[in-house]
PyMOL Python script that loads the backbone (N, CA, C, O; Angstrom):
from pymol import cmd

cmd.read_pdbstr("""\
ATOM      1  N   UNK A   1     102.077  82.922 114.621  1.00  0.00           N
ATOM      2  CA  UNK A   1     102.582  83.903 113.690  1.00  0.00           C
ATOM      3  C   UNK A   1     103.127  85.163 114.389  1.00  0.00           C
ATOM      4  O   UNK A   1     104.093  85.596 113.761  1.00  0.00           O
ATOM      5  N   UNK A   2     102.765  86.057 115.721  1.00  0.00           N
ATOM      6  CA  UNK A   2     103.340  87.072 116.300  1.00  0.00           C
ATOM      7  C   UNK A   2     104.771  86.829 116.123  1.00  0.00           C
ATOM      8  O   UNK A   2     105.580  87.381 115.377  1.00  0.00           O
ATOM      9  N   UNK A   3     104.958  85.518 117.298  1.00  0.00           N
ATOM     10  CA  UNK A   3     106.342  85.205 117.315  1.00  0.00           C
ATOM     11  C   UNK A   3     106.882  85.228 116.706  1.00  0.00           C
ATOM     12  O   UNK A   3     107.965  85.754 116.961  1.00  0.00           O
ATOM     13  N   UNK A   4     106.658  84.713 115.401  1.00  0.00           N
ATOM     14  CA  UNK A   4     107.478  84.660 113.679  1.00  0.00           C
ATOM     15  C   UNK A   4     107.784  86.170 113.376  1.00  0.00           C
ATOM     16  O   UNK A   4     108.905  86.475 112.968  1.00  0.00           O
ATOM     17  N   UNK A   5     106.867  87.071 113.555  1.00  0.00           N
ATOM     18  CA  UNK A   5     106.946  88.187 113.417  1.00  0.00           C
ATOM     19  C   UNK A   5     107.850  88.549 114.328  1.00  0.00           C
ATOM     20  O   UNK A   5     108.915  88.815 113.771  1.00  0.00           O
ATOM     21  N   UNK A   6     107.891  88.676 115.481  1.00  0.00           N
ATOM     22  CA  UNK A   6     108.782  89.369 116.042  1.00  0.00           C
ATOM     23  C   UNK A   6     109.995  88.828 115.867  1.00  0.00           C
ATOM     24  O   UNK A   6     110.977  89.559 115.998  1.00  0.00           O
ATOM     25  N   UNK A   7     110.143  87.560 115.564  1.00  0.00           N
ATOM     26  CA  UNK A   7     111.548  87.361 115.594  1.00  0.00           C
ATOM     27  C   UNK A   7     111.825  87.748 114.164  1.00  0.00           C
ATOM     28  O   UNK A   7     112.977  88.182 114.171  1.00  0.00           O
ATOM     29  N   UNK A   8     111.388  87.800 113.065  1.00  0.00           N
ATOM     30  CA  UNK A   8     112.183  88.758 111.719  1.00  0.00           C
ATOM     31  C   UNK A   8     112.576  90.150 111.688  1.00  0.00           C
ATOM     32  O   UNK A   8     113.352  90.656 110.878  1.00  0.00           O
ATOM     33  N   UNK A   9     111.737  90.953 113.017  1.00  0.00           N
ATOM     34  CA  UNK A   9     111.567  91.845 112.807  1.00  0.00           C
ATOM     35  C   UNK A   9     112.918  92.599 113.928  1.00  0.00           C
ATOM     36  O   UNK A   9     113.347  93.753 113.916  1.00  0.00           O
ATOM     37  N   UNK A  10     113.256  91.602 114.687  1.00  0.00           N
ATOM     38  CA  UNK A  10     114.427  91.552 115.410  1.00  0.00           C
ATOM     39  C   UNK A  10     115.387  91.072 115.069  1.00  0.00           C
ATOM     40  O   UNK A  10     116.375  91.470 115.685  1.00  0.00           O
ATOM     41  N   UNK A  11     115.596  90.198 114.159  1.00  0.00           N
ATOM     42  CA  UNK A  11     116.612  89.984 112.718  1.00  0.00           C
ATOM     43  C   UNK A  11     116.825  91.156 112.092  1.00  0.00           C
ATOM     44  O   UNK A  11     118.017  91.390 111.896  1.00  0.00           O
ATOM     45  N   UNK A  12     115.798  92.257 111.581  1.00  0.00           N
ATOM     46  CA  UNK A  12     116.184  93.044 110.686  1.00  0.00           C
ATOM     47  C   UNK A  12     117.417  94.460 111.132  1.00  0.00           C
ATOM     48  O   UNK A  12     118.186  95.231 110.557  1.00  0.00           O
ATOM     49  N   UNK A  13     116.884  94.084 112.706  1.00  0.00           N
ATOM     50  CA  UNK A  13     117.618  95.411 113.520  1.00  0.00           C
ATOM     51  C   UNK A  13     118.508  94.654 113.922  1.00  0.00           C
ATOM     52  O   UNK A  13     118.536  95.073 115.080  1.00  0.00           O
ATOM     53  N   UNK A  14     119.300  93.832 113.899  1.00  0.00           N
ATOM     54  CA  UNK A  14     120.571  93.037 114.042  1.00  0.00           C
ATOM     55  C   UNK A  14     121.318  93.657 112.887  1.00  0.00           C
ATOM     56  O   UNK A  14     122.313  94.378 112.818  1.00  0.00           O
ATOM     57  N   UNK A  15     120.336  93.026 111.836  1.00  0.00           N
ATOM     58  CA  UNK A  15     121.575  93.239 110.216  1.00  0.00           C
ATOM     59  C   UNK A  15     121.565  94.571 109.936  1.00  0.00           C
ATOM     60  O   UNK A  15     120.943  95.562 110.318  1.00  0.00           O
ATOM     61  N   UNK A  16     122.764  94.214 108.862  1.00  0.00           N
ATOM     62  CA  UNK A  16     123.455  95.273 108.226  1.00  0.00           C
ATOM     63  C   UNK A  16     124.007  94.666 107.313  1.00  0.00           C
ATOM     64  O   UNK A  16     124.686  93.655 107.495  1.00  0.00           O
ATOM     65  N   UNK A  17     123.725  95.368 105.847  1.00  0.00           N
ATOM     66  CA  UNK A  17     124.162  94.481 104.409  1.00  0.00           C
ATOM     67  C   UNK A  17     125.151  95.286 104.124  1.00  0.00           C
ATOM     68  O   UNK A  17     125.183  96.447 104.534  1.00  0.00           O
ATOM     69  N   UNK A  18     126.095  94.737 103.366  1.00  0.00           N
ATOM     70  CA  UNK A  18     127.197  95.338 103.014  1.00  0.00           C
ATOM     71  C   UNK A  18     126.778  95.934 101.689  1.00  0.00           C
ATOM     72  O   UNK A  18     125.921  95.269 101.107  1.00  0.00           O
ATOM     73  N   UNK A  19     127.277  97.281 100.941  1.00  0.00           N
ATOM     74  CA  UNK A  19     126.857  98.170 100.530  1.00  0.00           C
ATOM     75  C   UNK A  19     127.241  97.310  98.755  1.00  0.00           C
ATOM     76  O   UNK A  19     128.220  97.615  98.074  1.00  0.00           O
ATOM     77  N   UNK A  20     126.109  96.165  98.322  1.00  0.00           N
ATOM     78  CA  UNK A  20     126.352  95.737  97.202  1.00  0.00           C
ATOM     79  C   UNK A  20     124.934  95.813  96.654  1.00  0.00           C
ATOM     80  O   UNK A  20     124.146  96.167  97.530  1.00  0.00           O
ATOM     81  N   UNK A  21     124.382  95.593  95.493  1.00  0.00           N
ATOM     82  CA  UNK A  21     123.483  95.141  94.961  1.00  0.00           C
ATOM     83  C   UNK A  21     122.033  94.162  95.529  1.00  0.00           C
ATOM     84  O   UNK A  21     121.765  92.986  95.776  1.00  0.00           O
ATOM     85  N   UNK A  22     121.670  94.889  95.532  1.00  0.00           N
ATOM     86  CA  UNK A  22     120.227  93.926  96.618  1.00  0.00           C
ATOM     87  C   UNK A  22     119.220  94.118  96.064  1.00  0.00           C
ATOM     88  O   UNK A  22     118.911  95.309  96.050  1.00  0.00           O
ATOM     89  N   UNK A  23     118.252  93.180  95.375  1.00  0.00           N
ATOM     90  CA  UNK A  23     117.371  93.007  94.612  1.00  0.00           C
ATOM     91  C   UNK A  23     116.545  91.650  95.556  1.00  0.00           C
ATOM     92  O   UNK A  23     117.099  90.585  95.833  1.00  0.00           O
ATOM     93  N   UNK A  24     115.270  91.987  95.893  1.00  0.00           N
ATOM     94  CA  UNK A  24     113.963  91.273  96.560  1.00  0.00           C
ATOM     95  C   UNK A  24     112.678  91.167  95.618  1.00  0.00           C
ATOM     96  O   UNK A  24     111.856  92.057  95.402  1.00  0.00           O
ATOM     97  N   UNK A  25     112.695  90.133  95.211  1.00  0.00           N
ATOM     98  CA  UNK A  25     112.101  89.800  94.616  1.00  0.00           C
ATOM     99  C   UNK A  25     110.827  89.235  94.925  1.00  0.00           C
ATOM    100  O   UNK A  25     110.816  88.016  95.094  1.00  0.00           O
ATOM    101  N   UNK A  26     109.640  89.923  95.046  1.00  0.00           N
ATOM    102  CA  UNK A  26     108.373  89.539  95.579  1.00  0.00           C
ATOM    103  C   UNK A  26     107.075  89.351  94.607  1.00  0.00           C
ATOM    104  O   UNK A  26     106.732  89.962  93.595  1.00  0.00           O
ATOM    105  N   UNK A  27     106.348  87.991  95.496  1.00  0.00           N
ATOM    106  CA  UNK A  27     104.761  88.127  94.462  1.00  0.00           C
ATOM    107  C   UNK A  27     103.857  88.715  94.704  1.00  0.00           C
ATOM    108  O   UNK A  27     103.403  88.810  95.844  1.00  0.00           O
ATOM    109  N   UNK A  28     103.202  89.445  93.336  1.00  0.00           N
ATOM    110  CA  UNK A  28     102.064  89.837  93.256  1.00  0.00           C
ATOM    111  C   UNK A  28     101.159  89.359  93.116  1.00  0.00           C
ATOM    112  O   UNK A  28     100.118  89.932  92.794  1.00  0.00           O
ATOM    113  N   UNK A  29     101.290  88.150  93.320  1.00  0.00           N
ATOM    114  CA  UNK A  29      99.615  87.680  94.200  1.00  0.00           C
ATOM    115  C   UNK A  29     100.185  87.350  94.846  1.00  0.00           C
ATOM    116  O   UNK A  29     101.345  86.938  94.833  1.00  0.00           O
ATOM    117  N   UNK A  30      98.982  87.551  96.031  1.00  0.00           N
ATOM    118  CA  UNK A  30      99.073  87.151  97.290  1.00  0.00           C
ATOM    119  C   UNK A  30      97.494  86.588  98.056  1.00  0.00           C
ATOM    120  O   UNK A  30      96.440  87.220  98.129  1.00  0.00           O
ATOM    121  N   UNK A  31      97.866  84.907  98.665  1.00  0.00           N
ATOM    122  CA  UNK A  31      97.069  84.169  98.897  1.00  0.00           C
ATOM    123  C   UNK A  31      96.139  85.050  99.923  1.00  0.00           C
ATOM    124  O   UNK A  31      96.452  86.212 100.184  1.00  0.00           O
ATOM    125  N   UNK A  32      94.955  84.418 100.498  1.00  0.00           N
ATOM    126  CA  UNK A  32      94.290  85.070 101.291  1.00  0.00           C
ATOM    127  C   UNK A  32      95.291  85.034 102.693  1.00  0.00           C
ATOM    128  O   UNK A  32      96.060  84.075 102.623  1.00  0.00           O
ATOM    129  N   UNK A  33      95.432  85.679 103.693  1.00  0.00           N
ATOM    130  CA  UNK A  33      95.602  85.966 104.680  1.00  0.00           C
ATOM    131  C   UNK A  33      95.466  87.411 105.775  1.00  0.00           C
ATOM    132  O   UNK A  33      95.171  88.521 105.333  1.00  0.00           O
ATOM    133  N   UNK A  34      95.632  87.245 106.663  1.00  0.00           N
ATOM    134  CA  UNK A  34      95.128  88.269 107.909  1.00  0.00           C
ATOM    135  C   UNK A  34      95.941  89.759 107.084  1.00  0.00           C
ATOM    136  O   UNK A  34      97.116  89.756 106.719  1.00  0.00           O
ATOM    137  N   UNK A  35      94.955  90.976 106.926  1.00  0.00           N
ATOM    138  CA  UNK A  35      95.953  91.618 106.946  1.00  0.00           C
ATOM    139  C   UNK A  35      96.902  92.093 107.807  1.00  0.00           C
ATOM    140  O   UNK A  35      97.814  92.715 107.261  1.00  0.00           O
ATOM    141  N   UNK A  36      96.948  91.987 108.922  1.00  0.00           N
ATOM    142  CA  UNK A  36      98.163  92.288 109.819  1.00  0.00           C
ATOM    143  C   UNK A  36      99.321  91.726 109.279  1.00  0.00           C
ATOM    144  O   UNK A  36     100.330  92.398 109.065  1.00  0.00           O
ATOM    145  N   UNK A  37      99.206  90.148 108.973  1.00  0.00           N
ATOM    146  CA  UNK A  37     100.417  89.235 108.352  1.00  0.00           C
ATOM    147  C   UNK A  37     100.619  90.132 106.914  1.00  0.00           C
ATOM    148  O   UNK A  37     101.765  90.578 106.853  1.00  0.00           O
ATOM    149  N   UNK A  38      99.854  90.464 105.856  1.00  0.00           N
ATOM    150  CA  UNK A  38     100.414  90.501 104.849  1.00  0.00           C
ATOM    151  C   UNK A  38     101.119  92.387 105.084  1.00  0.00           C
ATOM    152  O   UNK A  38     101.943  92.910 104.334  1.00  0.00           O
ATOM    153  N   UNK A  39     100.756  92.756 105.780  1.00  0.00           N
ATOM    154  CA  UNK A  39     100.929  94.282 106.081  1.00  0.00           C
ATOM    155  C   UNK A  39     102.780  93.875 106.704  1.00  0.00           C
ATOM    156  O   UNK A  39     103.734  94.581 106.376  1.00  0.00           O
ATOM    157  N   UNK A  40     102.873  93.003 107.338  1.00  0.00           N
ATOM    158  CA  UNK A  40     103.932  92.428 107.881  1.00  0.00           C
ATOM    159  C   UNK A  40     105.503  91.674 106.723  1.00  0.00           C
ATOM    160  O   UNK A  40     106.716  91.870 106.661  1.00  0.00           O
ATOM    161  N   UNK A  41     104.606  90.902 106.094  1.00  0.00           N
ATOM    162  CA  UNK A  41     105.507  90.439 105.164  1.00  0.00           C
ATOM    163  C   UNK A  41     106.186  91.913 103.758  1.00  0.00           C
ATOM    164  O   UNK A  41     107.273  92.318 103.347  1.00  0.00           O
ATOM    165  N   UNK A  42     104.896  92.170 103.551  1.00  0.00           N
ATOM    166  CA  UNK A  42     104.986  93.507 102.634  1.00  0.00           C
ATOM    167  C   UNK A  42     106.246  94.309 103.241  1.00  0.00           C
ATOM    168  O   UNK A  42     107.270  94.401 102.564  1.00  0.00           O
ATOM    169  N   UNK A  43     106.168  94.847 104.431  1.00  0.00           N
ATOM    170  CA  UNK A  43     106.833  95.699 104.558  1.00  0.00           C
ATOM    171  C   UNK A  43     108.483  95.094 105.519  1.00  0.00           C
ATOM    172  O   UNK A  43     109.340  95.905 105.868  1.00  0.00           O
ATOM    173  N   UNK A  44     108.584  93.780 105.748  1.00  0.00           N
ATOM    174  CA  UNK A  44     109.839  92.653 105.935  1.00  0.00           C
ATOM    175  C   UNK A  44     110.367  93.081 104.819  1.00  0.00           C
ATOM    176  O   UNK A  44     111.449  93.665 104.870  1.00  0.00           O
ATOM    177  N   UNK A  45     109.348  92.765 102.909  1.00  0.00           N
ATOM    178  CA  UNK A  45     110.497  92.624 101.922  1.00  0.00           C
ATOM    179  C   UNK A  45     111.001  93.893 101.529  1.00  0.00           C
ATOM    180  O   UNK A  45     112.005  93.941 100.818  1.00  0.00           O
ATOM    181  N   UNK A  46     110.431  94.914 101.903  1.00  0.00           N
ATOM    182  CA  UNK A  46     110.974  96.404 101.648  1.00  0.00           C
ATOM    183  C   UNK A  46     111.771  96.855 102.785  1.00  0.00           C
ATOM    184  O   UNK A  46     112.410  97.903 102.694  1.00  0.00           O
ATOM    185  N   UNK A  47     111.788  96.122 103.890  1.00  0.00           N
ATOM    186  CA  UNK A  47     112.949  96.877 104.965  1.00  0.00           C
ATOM    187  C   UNK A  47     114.293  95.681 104.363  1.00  0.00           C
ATOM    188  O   UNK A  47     115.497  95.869 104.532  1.00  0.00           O
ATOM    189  N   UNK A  48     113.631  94.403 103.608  1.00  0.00           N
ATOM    190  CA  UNK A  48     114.748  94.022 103.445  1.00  0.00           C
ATOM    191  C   UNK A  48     115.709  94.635 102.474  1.00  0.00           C
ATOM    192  O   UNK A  48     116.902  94.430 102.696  1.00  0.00           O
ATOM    193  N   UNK A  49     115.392  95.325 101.476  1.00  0.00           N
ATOM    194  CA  UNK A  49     115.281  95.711  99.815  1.00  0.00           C
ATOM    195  C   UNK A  49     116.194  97.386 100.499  1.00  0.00           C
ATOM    196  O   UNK A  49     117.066  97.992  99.876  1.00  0.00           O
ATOM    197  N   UNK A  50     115.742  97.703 101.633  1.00  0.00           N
ATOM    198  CA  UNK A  50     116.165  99.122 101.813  1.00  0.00           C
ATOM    199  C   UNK A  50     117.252  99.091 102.891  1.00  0.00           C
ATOM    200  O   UNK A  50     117.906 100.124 103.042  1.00  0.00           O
ATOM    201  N   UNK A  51     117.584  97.785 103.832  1.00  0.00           N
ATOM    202  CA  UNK A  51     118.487  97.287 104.262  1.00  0.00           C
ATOM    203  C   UNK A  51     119.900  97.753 103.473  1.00  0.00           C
ATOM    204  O   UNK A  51     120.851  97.961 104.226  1.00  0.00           O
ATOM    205  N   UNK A  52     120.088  97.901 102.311  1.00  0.00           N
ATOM    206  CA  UNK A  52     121.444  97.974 101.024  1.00  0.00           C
ATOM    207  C   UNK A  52     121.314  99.307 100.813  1.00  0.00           C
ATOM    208  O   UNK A  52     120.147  99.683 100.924  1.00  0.00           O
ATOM    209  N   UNK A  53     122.153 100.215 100.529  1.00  0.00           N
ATOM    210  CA  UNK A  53     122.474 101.815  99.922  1.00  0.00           C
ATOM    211  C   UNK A  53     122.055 101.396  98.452  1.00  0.00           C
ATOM    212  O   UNK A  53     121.815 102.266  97.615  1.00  0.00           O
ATOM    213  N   UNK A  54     121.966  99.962  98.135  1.00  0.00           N
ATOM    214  CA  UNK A  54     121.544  99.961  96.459  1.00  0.00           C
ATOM    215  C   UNK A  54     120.492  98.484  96.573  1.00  0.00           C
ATOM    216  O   UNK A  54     120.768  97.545  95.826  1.00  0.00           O
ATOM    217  N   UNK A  55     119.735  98.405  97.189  1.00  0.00           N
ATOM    218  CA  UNK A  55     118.282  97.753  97.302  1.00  0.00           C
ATOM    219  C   UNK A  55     117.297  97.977  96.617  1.00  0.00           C
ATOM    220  O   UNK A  55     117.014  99.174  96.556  1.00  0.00           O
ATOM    221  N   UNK A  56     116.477  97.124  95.922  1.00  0.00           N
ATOM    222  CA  UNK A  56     115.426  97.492  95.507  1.00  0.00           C
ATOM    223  C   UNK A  56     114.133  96.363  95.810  1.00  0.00           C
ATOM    224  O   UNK A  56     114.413  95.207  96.130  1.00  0.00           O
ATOM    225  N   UNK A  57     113.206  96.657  95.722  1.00  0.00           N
ATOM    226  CA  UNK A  57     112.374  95.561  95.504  1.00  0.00           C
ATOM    227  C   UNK A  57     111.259  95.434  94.706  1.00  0.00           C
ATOM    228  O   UNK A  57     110.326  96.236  94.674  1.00  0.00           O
ATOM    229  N   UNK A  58     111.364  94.386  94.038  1.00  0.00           N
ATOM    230  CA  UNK A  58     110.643  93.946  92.655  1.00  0.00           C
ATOM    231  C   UNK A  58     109.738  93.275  92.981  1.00  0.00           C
ATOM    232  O   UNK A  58     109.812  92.198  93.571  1.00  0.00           O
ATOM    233  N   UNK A  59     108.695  93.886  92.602  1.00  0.00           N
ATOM    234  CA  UNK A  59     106.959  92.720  92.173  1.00  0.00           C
ATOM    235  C   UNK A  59     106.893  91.838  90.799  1.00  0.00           C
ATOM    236  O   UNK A  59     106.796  92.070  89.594  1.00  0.00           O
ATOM    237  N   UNK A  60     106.999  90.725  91.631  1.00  0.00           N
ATOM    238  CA  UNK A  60     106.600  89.775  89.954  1.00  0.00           C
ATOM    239  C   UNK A  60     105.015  89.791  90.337  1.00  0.00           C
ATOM    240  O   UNK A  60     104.445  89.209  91.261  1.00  0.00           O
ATOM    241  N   UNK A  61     104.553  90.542  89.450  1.00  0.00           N
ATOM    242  CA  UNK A  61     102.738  91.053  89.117  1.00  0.00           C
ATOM    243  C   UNK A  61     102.158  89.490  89.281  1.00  0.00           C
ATOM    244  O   UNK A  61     101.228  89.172  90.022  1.00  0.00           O
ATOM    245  N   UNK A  62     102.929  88.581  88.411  1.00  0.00           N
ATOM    246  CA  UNK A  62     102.285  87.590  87.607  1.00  0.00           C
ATOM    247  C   UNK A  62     102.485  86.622  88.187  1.00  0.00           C
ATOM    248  O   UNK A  62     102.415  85.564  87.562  1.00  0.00           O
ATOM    249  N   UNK A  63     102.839  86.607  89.737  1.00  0.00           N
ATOM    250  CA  UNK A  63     103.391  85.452  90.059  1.00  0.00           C
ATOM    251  C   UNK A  63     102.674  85.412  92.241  1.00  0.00           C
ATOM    252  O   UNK A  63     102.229  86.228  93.048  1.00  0.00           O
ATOM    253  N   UNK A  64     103.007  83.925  92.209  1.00  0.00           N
ATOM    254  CA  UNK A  64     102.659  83.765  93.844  1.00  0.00           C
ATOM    255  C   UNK A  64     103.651  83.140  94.491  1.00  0.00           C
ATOM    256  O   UNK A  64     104.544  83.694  93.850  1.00  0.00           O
ATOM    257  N   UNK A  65     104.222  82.459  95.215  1.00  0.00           N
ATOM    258  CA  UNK A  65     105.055  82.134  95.709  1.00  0.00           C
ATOM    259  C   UNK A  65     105.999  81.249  94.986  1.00  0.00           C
ATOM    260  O   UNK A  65     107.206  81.124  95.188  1.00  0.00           O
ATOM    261  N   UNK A  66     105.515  80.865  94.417  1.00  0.00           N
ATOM    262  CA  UNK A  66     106.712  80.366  93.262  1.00  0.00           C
ATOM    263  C   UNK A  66     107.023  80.888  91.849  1.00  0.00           C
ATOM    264  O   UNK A  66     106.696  80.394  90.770  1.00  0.00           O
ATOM    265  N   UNK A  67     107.973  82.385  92.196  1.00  0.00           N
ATOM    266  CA  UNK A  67     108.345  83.080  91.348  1.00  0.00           C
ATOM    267  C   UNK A  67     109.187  82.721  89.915  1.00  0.00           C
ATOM    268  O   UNK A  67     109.234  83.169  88.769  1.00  0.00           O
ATOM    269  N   UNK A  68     109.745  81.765  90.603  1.00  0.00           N
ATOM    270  CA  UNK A  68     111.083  80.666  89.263  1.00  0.00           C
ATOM    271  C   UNK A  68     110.037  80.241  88.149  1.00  0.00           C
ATOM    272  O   UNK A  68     110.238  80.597  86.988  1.00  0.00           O
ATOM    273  N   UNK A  69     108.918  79.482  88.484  1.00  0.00           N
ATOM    274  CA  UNK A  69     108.296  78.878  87.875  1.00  0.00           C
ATOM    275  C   UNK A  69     106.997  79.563  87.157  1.00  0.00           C
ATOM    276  O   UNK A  69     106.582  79.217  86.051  1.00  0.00           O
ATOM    277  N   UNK A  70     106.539  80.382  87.803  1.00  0.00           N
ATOM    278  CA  UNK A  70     105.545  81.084  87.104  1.00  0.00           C
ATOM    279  C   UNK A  70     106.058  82.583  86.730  1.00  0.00           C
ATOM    280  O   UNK A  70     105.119  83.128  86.150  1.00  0.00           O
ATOM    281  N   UNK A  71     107.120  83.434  86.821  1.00  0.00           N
ATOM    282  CA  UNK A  71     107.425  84.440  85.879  1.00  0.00           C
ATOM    283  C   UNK A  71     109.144  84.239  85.975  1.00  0.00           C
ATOM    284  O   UNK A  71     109.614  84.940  86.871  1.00  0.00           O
ATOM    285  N   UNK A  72     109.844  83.679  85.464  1.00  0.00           N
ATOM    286  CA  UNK A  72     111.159  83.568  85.371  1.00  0.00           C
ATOM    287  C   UNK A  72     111.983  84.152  84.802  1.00  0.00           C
ATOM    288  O   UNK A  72     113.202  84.022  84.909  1.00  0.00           O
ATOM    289  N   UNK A  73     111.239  85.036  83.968  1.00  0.00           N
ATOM    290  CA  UNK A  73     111.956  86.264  83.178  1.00  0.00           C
ATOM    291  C   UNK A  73     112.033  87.501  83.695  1.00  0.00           C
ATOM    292  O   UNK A  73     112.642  88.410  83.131  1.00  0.00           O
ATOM    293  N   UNK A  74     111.186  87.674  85.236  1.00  0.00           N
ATOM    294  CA  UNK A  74     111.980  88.520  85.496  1.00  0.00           C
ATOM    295  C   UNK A  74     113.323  88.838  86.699  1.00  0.00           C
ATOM    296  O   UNK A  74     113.998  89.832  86.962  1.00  0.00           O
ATOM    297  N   UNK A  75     113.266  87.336  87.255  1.00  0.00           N
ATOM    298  CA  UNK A  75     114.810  87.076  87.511  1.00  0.00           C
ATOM    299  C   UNK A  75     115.756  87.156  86.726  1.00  0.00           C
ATOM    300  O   UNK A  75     116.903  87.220  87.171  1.00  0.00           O
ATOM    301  N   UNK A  76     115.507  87.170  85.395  1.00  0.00           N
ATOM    302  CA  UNK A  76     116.687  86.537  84.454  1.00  0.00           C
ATOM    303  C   UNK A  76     116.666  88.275  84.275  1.00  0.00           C
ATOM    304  O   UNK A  76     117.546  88.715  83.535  1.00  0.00           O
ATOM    305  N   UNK A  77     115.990  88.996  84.723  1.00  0.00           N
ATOM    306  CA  UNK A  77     116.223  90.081  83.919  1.00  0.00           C
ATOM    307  C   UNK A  77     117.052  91.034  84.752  1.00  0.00           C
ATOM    308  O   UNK A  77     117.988  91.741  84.379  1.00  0.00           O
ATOM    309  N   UNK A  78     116.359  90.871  86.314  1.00  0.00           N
ATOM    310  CA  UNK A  78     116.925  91.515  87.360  1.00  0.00           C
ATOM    311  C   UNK A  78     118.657  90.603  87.565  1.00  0.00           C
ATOM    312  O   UNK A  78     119.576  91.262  88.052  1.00  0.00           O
ATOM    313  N   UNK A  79     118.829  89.599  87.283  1.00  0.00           N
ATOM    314  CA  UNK A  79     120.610  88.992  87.405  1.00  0.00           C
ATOM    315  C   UNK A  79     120.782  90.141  86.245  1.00  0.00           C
ATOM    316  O   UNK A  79     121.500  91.088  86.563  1.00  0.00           O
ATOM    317  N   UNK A  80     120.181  90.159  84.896  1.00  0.00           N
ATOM    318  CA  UNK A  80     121.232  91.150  84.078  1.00  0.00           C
ATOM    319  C   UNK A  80     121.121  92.648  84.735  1.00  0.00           C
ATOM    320  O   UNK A  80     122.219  93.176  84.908  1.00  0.00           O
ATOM    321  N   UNK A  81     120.455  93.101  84.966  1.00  0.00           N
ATOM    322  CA  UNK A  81     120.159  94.528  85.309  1.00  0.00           C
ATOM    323  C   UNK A  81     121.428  94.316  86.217  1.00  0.00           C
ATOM    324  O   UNK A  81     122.348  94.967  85.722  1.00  0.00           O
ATOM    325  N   UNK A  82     121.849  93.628  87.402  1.00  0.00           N
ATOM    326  CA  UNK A  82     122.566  93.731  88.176  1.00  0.00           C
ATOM    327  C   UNK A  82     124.324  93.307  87.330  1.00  0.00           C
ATOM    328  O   UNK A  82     125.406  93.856  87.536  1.00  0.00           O
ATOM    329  N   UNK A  83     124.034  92.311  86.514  1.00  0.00           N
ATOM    330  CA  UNK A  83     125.543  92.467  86.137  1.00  0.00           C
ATOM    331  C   UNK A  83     125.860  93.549  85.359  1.00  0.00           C
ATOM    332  O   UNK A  83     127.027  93.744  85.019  1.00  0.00           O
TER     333      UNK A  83
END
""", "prot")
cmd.dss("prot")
cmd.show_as("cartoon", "prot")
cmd.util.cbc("prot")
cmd.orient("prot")
């Protein structure tokens, strides 16, 4: 897992998003793991979310890694918010 880490985290200082709509969509639950990893992922989906001049990032409360399937309304809500 370091490695994994370092290499996203050297991805993130590569990119640069072009100045559109950026919505990250993350779960609020979260399985057991190390906190170093989740301290890691947490703050991946907010450098990703802040990566954009118009980024945000969204907690589905109600959901774990499969966001489509266990809260899907609030994708459907964040595509309208964005159109």
């Amino acid at each position: 897992m370091p490695r994994h880490m370092r290499e996203v985290a050297d991805a993130f200082e590569r990119r640069t998003l072009p100045p559109v709509p950026v919505r990250v969509i993350t779960a609020g639950k979260r399985p057991r793991m190390p906190q170093t990893q989740l301290a890691h992922l947490n703050s991946s989906h907010q450098a990703l979310a802040d990566g954009s001049p118009h980024g945000r990032l969204i907690v589905a409360e109600r959901a774990t890694h499969q966001i489509p399937y266990e809260q899907p309304e609030i994708i459907l809500q964040t595509i309208g918010e964005i159109l």
